[in-house]
N, C-alpha and C positions, 0 to 999 in steps of 0.2 A: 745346256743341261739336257733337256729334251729334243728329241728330233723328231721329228713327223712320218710316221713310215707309207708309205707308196701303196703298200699292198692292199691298202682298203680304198684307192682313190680310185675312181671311173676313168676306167680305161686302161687300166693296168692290166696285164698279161701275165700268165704265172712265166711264160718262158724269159721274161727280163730281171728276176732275179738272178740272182748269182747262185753259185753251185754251193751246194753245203759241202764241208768236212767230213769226211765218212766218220759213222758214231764208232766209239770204243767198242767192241764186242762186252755185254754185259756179264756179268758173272754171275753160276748159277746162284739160281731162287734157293732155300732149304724148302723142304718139301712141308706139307702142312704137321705132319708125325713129328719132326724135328723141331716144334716151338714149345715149350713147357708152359705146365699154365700157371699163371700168375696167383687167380685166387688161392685161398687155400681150400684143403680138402676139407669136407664135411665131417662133424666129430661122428665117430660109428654110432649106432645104437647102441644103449647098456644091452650089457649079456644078459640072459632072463635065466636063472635057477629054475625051473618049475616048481610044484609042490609035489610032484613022485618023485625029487630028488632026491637022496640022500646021498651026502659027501664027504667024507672021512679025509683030514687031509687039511693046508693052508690055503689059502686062493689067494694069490697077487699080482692086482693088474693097475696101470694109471690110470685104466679107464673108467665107465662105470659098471656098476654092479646089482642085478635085483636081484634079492632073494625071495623065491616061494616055498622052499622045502627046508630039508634039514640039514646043517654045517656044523661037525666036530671039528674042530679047528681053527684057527686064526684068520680073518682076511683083512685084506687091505684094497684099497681100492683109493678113486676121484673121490665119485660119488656113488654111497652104499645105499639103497632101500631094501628095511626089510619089511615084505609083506605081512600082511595080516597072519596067516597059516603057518609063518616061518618060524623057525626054531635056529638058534642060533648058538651055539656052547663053544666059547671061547673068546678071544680077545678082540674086539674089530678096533678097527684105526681105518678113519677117511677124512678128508677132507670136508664132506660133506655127507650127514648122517641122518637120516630118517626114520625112524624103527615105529613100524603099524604092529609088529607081532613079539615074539621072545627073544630075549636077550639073559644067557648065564653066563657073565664072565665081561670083563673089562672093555669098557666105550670110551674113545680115545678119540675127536674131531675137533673142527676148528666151527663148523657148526654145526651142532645139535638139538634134532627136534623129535621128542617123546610124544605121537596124536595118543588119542583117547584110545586107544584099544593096544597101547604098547605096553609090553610086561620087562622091566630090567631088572634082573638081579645081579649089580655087580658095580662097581664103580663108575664115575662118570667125568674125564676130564676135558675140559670143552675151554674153548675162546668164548662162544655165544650158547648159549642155550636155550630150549624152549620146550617147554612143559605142557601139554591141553589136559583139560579137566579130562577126570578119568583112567587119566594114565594111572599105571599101580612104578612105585620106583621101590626099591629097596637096594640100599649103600650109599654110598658118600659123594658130592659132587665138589668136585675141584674147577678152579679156572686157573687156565697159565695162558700167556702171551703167547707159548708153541707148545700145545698138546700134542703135537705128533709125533715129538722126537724122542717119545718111549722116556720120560721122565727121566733120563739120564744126565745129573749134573754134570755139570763142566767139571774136570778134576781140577783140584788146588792144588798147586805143587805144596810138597811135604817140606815142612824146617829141618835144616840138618841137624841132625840128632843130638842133646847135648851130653857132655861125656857124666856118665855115672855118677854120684858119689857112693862111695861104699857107704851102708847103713850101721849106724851105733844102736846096739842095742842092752 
């Protein structure tokens, strides 16, 4: 099973070894640039709006989004905050919604959270919500299982039609 090897016994010589095998030539190394890295990348930082913003126009990103200024228009986003100073006119839809400031026009997430110093005027369709004392709300709040996907039912296929009867009158 085992054998005993010579090489560590007193007295042994390296020249009574036997000759090695010359090695295969190795094949190159890839260089350290050529290994990809495993972890993944870090999510960016939200984009920050400031409050001398003013923006005219949709915004849509996966990613996230702060708002400090002012937004005519729709966005969409991961996750939206709107800051306290911000003004908002139009439809948002995220994933995840925060509103510190104004809101005129349709809130669409999966959650949403209204602090004390939020203003919405316009509907609210949420998976979860969350209201702090203070908040001012004005419209309707709905929940669905997927607020995101723009209240759009599934269409039902239509009966085929049945044939007329002509009317007695």
């Amino acid at each position: 099973m085992f054998s005993k090897s010579k090489i560590n016994e007193p007295g042994h010589k390296a020249e009574e070894t036997t000759a090695k095998p010359a090695a295969a030539p190795e094949a190159p190394r890839p260089a350290p640039s050529d290994f990809k890295a495993t972890a993944p990348k870090p999510k960016p930082a939200a984009s920050v709006l400031s409050s001398d913003l003013h923006i005219t126009g949709n915004i849509k990103t996966t990613g996230d989004i702060q708002v400090e200024g002012t937004v005519e228009g729709d966005i969409r986003a991961h996750l939206l905050t709107i800051g306290e100073s911000a003004t908002i006119k139009g439809e948002v839809i995220a994933d995840d919604v925060v509103i510190n400031g104004r809101i005129v026009g349709r809130v669409r997430g999966l959650k949403v959270r209204l602090t004390a110093t939020a203003r919405v005027e316009g509907d609210i369709i949420h998976k979860t919500i969350a209201i702090e004392s203070g908040a001012h709300f004005e419209g309707s709040v709905q929940r669905q299982d997927d607020p995101l996907n723009g209240g759009k039912a599934r269409p039902v296929p239509a009966a085929a039609p049945a044939a007329a009867a002509p009317l007695e009158g």
